[in-house]
N, C-alpha and C positions, 0 to 999 in steps of 0.2 A: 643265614648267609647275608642277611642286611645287618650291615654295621656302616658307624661312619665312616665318613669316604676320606682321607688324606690326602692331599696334593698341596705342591707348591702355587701360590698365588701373586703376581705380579700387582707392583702396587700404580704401573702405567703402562698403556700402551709401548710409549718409548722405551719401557724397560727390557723389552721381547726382544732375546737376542739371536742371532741367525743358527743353525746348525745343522749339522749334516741327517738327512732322513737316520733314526736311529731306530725303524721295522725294521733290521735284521734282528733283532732278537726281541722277545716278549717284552710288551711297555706293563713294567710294574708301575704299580699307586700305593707302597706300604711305604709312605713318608710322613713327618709329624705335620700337625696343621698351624703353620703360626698365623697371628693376627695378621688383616689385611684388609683395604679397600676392594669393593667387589667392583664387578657391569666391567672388568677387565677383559682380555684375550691375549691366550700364549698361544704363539706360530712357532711352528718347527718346522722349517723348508729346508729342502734338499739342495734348490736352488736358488738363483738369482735375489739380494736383498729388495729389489725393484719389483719381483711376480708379483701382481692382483691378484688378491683370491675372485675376479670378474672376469681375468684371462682365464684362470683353472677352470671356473664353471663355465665358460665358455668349451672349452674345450669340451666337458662330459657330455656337453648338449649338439654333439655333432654326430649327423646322421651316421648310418653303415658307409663305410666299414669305420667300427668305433676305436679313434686310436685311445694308447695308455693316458687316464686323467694322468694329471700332475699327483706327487703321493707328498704326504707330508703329515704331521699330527700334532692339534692342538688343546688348548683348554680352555674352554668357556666358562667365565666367571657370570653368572646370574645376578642379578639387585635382591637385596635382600628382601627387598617386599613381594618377592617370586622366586622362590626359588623352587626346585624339583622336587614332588612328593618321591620318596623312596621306603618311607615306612609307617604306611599308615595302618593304625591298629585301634578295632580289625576296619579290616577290607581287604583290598586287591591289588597288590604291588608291583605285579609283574604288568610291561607295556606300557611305563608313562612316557616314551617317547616313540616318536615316528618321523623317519625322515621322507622327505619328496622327494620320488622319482628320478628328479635329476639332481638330487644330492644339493640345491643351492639354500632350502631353510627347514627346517624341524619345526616340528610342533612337540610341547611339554606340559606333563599336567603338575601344573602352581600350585603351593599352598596359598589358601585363602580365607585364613582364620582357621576355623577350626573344619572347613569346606574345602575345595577345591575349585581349577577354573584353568582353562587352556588358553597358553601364551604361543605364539609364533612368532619365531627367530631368523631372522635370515643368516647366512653366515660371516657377509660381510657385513652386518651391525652390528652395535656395542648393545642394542637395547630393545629386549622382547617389548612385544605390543600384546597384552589381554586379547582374546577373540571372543563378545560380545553372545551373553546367552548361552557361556557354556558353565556356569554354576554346578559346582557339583559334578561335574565331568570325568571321566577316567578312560582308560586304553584308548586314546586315539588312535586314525589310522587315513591315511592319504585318499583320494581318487587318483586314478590310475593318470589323469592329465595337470594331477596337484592345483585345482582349482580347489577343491573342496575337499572341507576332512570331518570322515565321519567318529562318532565315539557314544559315548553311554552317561546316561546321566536319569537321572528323577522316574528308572524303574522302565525306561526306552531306547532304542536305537536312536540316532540322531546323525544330522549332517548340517552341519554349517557353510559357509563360502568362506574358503581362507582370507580373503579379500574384507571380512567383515559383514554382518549380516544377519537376518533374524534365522535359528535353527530350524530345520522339521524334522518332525519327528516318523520314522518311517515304521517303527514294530515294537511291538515291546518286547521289553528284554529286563524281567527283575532284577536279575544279577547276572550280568551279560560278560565273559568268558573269552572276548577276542574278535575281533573281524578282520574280512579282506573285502578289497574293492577287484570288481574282475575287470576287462576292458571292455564286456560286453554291458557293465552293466548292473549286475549281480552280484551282490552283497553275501559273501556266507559269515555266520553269524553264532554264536554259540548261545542263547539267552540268557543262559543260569548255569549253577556248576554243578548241575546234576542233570543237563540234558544234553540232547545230541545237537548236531552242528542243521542249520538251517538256512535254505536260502529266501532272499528278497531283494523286490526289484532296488532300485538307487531313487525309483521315486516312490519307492513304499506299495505296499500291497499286503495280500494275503501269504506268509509267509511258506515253504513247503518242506520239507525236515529233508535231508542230503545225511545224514547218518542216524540211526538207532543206537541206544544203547543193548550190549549185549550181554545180561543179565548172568546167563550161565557161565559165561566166560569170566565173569569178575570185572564188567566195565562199572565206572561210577560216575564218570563225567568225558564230554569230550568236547576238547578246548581249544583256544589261540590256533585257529584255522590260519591259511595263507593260501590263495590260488597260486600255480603253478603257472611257467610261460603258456601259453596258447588258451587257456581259459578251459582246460576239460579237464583239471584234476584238481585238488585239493590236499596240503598239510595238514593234520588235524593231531592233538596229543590228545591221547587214551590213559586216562588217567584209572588207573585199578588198583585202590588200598589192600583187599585182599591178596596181588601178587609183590603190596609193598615196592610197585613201580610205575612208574607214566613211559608207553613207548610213543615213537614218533609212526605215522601209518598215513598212506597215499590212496586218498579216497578219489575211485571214477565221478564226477559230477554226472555224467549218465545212467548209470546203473549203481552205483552206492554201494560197488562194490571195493575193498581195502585190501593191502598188502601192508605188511611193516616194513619199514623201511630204517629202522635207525631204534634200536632200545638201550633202554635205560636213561630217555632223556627228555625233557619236558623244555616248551618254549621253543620251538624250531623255526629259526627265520631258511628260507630257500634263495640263495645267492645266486643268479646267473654266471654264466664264468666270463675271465675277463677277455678282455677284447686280444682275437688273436688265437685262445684259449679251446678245446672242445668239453670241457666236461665244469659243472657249477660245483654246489655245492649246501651242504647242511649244517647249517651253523648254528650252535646251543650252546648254555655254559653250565660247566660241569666243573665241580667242587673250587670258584670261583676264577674259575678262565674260560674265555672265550675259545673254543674248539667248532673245527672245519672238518667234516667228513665229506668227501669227493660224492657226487650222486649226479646221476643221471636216469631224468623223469621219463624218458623215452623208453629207459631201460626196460629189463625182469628183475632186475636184482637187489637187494638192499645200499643204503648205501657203504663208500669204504670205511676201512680205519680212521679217523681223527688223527686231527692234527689240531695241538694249541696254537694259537694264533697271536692271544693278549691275555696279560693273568691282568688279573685284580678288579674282576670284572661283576658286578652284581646281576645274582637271578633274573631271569626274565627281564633284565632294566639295558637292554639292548636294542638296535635296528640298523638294518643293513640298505642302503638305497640299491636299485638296481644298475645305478651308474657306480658302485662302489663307494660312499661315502656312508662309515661305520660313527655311528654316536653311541655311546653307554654309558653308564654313572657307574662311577671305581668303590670297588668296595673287598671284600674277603668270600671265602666260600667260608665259614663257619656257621653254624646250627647259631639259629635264633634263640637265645633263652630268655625266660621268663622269669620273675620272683613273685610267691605267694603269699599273700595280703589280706590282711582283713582289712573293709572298707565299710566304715561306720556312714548312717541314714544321711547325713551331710556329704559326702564323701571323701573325709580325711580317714589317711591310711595310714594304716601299723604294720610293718611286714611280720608274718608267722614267720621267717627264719630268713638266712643270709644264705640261703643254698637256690642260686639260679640255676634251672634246668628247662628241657624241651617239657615243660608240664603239657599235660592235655586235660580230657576229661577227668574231671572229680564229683566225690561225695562227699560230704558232712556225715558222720559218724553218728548217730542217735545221741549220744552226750554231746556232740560238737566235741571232742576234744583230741578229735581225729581226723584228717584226709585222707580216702582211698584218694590215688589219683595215675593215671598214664605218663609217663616217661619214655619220651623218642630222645634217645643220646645222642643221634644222629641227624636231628630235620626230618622234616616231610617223607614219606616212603620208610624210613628207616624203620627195624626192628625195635616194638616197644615193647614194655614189659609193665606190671601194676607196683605200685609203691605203697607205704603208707607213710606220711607226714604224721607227727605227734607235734599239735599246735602248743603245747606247752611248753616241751622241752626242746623245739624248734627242731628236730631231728627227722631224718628218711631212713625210711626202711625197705628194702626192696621184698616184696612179696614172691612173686612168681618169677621162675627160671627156666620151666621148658615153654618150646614155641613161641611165639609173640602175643601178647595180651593185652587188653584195654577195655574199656569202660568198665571200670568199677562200681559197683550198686552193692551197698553195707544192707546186709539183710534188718527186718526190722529190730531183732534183739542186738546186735551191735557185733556179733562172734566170728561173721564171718562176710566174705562181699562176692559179688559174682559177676563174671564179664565174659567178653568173648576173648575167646582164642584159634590160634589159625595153631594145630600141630602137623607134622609133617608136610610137604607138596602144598597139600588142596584139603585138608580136613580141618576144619571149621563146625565150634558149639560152644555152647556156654558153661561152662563150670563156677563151681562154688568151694573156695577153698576158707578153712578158717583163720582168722589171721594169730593166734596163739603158735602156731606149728606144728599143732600135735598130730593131725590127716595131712593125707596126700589130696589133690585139687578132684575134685570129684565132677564127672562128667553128667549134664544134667539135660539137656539135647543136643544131639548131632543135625548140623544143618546139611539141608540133601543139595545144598548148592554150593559154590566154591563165595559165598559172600560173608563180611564180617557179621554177626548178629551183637546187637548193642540193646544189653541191659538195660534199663531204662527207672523202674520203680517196683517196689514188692505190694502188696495188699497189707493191711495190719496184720493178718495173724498169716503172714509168710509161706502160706501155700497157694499163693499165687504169683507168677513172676510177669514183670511186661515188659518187649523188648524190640526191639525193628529190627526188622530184616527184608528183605527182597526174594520174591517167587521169583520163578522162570522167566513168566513173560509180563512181572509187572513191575512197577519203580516200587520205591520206598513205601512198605506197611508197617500197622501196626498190630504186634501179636502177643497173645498172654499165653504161659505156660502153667499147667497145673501140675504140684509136684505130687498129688494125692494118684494113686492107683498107678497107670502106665504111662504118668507125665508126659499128658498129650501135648503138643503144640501146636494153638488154631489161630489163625487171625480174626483180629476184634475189629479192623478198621482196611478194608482193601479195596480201595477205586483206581482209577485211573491218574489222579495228582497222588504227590508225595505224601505222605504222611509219617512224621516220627517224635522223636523225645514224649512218648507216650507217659505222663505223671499222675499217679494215683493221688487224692487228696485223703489227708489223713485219716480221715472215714473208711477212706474204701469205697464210696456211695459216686464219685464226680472223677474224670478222667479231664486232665488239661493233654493238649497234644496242639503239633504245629504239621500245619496244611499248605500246599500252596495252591489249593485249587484255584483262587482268586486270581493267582498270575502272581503272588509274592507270597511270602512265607507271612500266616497271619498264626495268632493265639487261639485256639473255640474248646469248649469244656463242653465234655456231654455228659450223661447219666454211664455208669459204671454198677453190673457187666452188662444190663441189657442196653443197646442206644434208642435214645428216643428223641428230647429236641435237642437244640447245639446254637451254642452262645458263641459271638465275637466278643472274646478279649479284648484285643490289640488293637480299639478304635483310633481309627486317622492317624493311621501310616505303617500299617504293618508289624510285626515284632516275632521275636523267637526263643525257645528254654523259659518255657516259664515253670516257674519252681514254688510249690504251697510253700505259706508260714507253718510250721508245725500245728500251730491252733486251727487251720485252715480258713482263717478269720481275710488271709490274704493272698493274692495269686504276684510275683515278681515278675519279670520278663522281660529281656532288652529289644532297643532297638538303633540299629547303627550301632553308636560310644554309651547309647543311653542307657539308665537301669531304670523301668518305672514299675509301678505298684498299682493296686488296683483291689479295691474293698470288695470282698466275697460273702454272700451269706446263702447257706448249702442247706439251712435247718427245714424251711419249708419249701418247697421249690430252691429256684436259684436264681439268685438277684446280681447284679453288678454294679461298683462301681464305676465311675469316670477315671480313668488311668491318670497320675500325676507320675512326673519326672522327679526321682530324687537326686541321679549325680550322674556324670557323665567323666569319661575317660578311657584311656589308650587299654582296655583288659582285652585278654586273646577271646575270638568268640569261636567255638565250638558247639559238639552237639550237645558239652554240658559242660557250664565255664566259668559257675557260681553254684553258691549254695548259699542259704541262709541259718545265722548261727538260732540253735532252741528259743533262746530268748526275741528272737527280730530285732537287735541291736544292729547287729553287723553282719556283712555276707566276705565270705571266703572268695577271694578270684583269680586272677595272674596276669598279672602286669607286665607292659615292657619299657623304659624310659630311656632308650636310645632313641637318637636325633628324629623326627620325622622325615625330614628333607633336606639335602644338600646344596650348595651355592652354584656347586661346579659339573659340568659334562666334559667328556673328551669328546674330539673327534679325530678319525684319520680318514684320508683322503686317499684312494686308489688301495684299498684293504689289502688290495688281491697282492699285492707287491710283500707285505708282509708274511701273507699265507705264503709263497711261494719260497721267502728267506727260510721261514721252518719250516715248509716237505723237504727243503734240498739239503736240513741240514738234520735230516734224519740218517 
């Protein structure tokens, strides 16, 4: 649903010509892009050619009783040496903007080389100002008095002075998920995308967890928090691949206790309602429009039906002020797709075929001359299914057709691959189907929880399988299945941090797997099946998937864009390498997102070469004006 963004571009100020508020009906963005000078701005006023936009903000900043802002919608054209991240791959796309409080500047996260950096805009300038020390930065998000904005960066919470200033850093956060600033104070915070949401103070502390994940249920992550008016509740997206959805749910900040409030819908900003108004609202976007459900936090109830408000609107790339001044980056609701590549030690690339799709997890086939691989038609949540790609003859094949299915794992003779699948409701296990055709998919454990189980690697002589999955009351293990006698399944690796992408080395003697005990997702190899000591991979700076050479001679593993390598010797004890960088670039990361071909020439991955970032934001002014033209014209 990130694609580039279309809009028309003014080639001057003076070219901005007056017109009548035109929020009666959805502000489309599916126009061609022609050439243009940027650091422009298009006005669309209702009113007077004379209005300030310093008079309008004046206005939103007037106490109780809060009359209607001025309403109006424009476009901000960006300088091209900053312009808006909108797709970066991988990482974390949703949240690169936030407006203040009282709607008069935004804060944006810039491209900055192949990095990132946060710019703030006021609304009456033509020209963002960089905010110092934020390198690498993503999800920004205000203080509740828009002095300071907090965001994420180099594996920590952080807060700068909008004003300019050195950051500190308040908690760590490896791969931090979302925050909100409260009035009191209180930061809630998501760290990673596999843990629950947590508070901390504004001037740092010991952080305290405000939700659990709940395992039984099918939770996997809980995300893009938002305090609620009065400071005693919390937004939070419950994000659960097993039920194939993210709901929206209203956590007590007192007791931790939730209700849902809005499903099927991930990235929920909470709207105050407008001046005048008694009920807010819950604003998400869904299959590329911005949509209003009516809610009230005081309530019992979930919230109303939706209403569209603005199409052409991109995922998560939205923000609502509480004075009503809406910013988002325009784009399509369309499924992100990918093309599969071979990407030679340099890293020039040869596509395996001219067929883009929602690829996900893949295999390398024992001769390479095959991808098992996941196929979502649909984006994120969607129902997926297992494929096989024929890198020869550039061709897909779709494998499996009942239930939804994914992570493929090619057994070691090549005949047949095994993954998980979710059949009926809540019934979740792995099967092994052959990919000839000639069996039906063969059931090989039934998981006693409603979570996905992900294949992971075989032992060399196939009767043994390893794969992660999630107990009752613990995160991410790792666990081998034996298919010999009553094909037990016991876990090999279960603590309290995550653990998964469990990888046999061709032996069978050394087990690679990713940990986040450290507070980041690291590389460690340990002895296979009994553990005994345990090696860091992924010296100085983390890494993830790491995948043997078939000779076992080598261990792969990225981190960030990066793909590095790292010399293995397994014969008498186990020795390491020092990790070098071979190539870096835009390939999707998952929990298995490369492979390496038999030979070690080239690895298998999935590329995306749409835009990273775009030049342009909208805004509109007094939203709620809009919201109201579509309820009334239901």
């Amino acid at each position: 649903c990130l694609q580039k963004d279309p809009k028309h571009r003014l080639s001057a100020i003076a070219d901005a010509r007056l017109e009548l508020d035109d929020t009666e009906s959805p502000i489309a963005t599916d126009q061609p892009d022609p050439p243009v000078r940027r650091s422009m701005t298009r006005w669309f006023w209702p009113g007077l050619a004379g209005t300030a936009l310093v008079v309008a903000g004046a206005a939103l900043l007037k106490p109780e009783p809060r009359p209607a802002p001025a309403a109006g919608h424009f476009t901000i054209e960006l300088p091209d040496a900053a312009p808006v991240v909108t797709l970066d791959i991988p990482g974390t796309n949703e949240g690169p903007i936030t407006v203040a409080p009282d709607g008069q500047q935004l804060v944006y996260v810039a491209a900055d080389g192949r990095s990132t950096r946060l710019y703030a805009r006021a609304m009456a300038d033509l020209t963002p100002r960089a905010l110092p020390g934020t390198e690498g930065a993503r999800l920004p998000f205000f203080s509740p008095d828009g002095k300071w904005v907090g965001f994420f960066a180099d594996g920590k919470l952080k807060k700068a002075p909008i004003a300019g200033g050195t950051p500190a850093i308040l908690a760590d956060a490896p791969n931090g998920c979302g925050a909100s600033w409260s009035p009191s104070g209180e930061i809630a915070f998501a760290p990673s995308d596999s843990s629950g949401v947590f508070l901390v103070s504004d001037d740092g502390g010991t952080p305290r967890a405000l939700t659990t994940l709940d395992f039984a249920a099918g939770d996997n992550s809980h995300r893009w928090p938002q305090w609620l008016p009065g400071g005693r509740a919390v937004l939070v997206t419950v994000v659960a691949w097993s039920r194939e959805t993210s709901d929206i749910v209203m956590v007590d900040a007192a007791s931790g206790s939730r209700r849902t409030v809005q499903e099927g819908a991930d990235f929920a900003r909470y709207v105050p309602e407008a001046p005048g108004a008694t009920t807010g609202h819950i604003v998400f976007v869904k299959g590329g429009a911005l949509a209003a459900a009516p809610f009230d936090p005081a309530g019992a109830g979930p919230a109303g039906p939706p209403v569209v408000v603005v199409e052409g609107v991109r995922a998560g790339q939205f923000d609502v002020s509480a004075s009503g001044t809406l910013a988002y980056t325009p784009g399509s609701g369309a499924a992100l797709n990918y093309s599969l590549v071979w990407v030679d030690r340099t890293g020039a690339v040869q596509p395996v075929n001219d067929l883009r799709r929602g690829y996900e997890d893949l295999h390398l086939s024992p001769d390479g001359r095959r991808v098992a691989l996941t196929i979502e038609e649909a984006g994120p949540y969607s129902p997926a299914s297992v494929w096989i790609a024929d890198t020869g003859r550039g061709t897909l094949t779709r494998l499996t057709f009942e239930g939804y299915s994914r992570d493929p794992v090619w057994t070691p003779d090549g005949s047949a691959v095994a993954f998980g699948s979710k059949r009926g409701a809540s019934e979740f296990g792995i099967y092994r189907q052959r990919v000839d055709g000639q069996a039906q998919a063969e059931l090989l454990w039934a998981s006693p929880t409603p979570i996905w189980p992900d294949p992971q690697s075989w032992s060399p002589n196939g009767r043994t399988l390893v794969f992660s999955t999630k107990a009752k009351d613990t995160a991410e293990d790792i666990w081998t299945l034996s298919l010999e006698g009553e094909r037990a399944a016991k876990p090999w690796l279960q603590t309290a941090a995550n653990e998964w992408a469990g990888r046999l080395s061709p032996d069978g003697r050394w087990m690679a797997y990713n940990s986040d005990e450290s507070g980041q997702p690291e590389v460690y190899v340990q002895p296979f099946p009994g553990r005994g000591g345990k090696w860091l991979v992924s010296q100085g700076g983390g890494g993830f998937n790491a995948i043997w050479s078939r000779d076992g001679r080598r261990l792969y593993f990225r981190r960030g864009d990066q793909v590095l390598e790292t010399d293995v010797d397994g014969a008498s004890g186990f020795t390491l390498g020092t990790p070098r960088i071979l190539f870096s670039g835009r390939y999707l990361a998952t929990l298995r997102d490369f492979d390496v071909s038999p030979d070690g020439t080239r690895l298998v991955m999935m590329r995306n070469d749409d835009p990273r970032s775009t030049a342009t934001l909208h805004v509109v002014l007094n939203w709620w004006r809009a919201l109201e033209a579509r309820a009334n014209a239901r």
